[in-house]
KETOR-959379 format. One line per field, with one value per residue (C-alpha): x, z negated, y. Coordinates in steps of 0.2 Angstrom, whole numbers, always signed. Example, Ala and Ser with C-alpha at 12.3 -4.5 7.8 and 13.67 -1.06 7.14 Angstrom:
REM residues 2
X	(+62; +68)
Z	(-39; -36)
Y	(-22; -5)
***
This chain:
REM residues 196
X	(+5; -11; -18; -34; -45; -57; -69; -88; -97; -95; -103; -103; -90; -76; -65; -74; -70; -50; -49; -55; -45; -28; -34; -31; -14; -17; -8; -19; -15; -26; -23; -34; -25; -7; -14; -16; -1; +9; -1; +10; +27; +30; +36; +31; +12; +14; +19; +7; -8; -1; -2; -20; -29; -17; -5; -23; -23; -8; -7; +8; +14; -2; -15; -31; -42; -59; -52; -49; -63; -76; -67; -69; -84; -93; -84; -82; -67; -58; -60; -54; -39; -36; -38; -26; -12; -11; -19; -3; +9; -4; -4; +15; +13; +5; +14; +29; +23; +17; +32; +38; +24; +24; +6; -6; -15; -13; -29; -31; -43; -48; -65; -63; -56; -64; -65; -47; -42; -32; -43; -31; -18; -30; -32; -49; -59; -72; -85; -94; -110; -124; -142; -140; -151; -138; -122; -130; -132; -116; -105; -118; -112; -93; -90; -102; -110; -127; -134; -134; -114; -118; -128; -115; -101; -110; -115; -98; -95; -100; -117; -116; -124; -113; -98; -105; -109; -90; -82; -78; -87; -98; -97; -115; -114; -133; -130; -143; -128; -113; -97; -85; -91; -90; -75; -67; -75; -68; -50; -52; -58; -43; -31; -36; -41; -60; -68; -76)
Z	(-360; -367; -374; -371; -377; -368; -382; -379; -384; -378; -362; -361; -347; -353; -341; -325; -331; -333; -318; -308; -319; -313; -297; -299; -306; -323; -334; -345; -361; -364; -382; -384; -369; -380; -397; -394; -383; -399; -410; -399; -397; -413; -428; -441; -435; -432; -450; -457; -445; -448; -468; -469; -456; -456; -445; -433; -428; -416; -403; -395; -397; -392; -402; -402; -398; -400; -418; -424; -418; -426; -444; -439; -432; -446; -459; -460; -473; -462; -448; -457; -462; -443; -438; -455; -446; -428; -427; -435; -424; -408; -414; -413; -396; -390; -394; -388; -373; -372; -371; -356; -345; -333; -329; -335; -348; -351; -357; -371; -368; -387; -390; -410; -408; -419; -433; -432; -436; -418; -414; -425; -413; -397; -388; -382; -384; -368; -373; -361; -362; -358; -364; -376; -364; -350; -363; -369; -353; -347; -359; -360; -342; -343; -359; -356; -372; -380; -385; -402; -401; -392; -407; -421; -409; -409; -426; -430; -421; -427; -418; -400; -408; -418; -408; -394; -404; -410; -393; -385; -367; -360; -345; -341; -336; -332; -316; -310; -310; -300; -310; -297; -297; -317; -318; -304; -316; -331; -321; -316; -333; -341; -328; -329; -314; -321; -336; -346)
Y	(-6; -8; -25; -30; -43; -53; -64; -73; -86; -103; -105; -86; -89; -78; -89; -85; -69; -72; -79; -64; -53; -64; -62; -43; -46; -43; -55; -66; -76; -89; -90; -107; -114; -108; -114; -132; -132; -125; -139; -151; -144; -133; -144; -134; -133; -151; -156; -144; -153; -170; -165; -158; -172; -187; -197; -199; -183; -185; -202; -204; -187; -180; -171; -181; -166; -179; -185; -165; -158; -171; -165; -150; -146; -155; -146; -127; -128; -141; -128; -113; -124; -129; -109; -105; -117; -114; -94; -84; -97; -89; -73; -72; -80; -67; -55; -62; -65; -46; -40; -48; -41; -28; -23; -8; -19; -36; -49; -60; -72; -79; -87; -85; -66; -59; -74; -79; -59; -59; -43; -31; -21; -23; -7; -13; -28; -35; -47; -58; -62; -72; -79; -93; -105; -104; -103; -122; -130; -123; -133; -147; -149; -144; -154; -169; -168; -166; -150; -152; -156; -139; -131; -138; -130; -112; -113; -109; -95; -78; -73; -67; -51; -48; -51; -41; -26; -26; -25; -10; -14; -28; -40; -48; -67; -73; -78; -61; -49; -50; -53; -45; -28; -27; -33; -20; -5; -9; -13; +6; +10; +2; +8; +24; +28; +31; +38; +25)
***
């Protein structure tokens, strides 16, 4: 079975993307979705959280995503510490969860691919893209927040450049190409079916 990862900005709706790939019936790991879920059930993680942002970063038993992300969005070490704690425990999620599939290819949907060093072992990597204008009011709209909170958020991603230029094929988002019809080719393409 071959793994696939599926990366983009933020905003570059890589989600969208998911979405009409599970509607395929290919199997999609949402590793974001799985990393904070294992920053609230894995006690290991949770020690190690608890001991690098203090007792505030949980309320009630929950992760106070506002709390974290304001350290860590202001501070790159802070982030590279968060990503140190919860990407291996992902990582081994992943591949877990891998083994129990049953399809041609399966997705890993990870925004931080390439920065959290999840992209080694991947067959194949897609990257979603889309212009920067559109990737800013996107989240400006989905998170309700202002565009530099936006900027700050993007500024600690490696450039869409650069992270398109690393994967293997690339799905066009700018709302003048139809998503559907790329994704169907590279399901061929993956499967098989077509040559790349």
């Amino acid at each position: 079975m071959k793994k696939i990862g599926l990366t983009g900005g933020i905003g570059s709706g890589k989600s969208t993307v998911a979405a009409i790939f599970k509607t395929l019936g290919i199997p999609v790991f949402d590793a974001d979705s799985v990393a904070k879920q294992i920053m609230e059930t894995d006690a290991t993680v949770i020690a190690a959280v608890t001991a690098q942002f203090g007792e505030n970063a949980y309320i009630n038993g929950k992760l106070s995503t506002a709390y974290i992300a304001n350290i860590v969005f202001n501070d790159a070490y802070q982030l590279e510490l968060l990503n140190g704690i919860t990407h291996p425990a992902t990582i081994r999620a992943f591949e877990h969860w891998a083994l129990q599939q049953q399809a041609p290819y399966v997705i890993k949907e990870a925004a931080l691919l390439f920065e959290a060093g999840s992209a080694a072992g991947l067959d194949a990597i897609i990257g979603v893209t889309a212009p920067n204008a559109l990737r800013i009011q996107r989240v400006m709209h989905r998170d309700n927040i202002s565009r530099d909170m936006v900027l700050q958020r993007m500024d600690k991603q490696i450039s869409e450049l650069i992270k398109m230029r690393l994967c293997d094929y690339i799905i066009t988002n700018d709302e003048q190409q139809l998503l559907i019809p790329q994704v169907l080719k590279l399901d061929e393409i993956l499967k098989g079916i077509v040559v790349g």
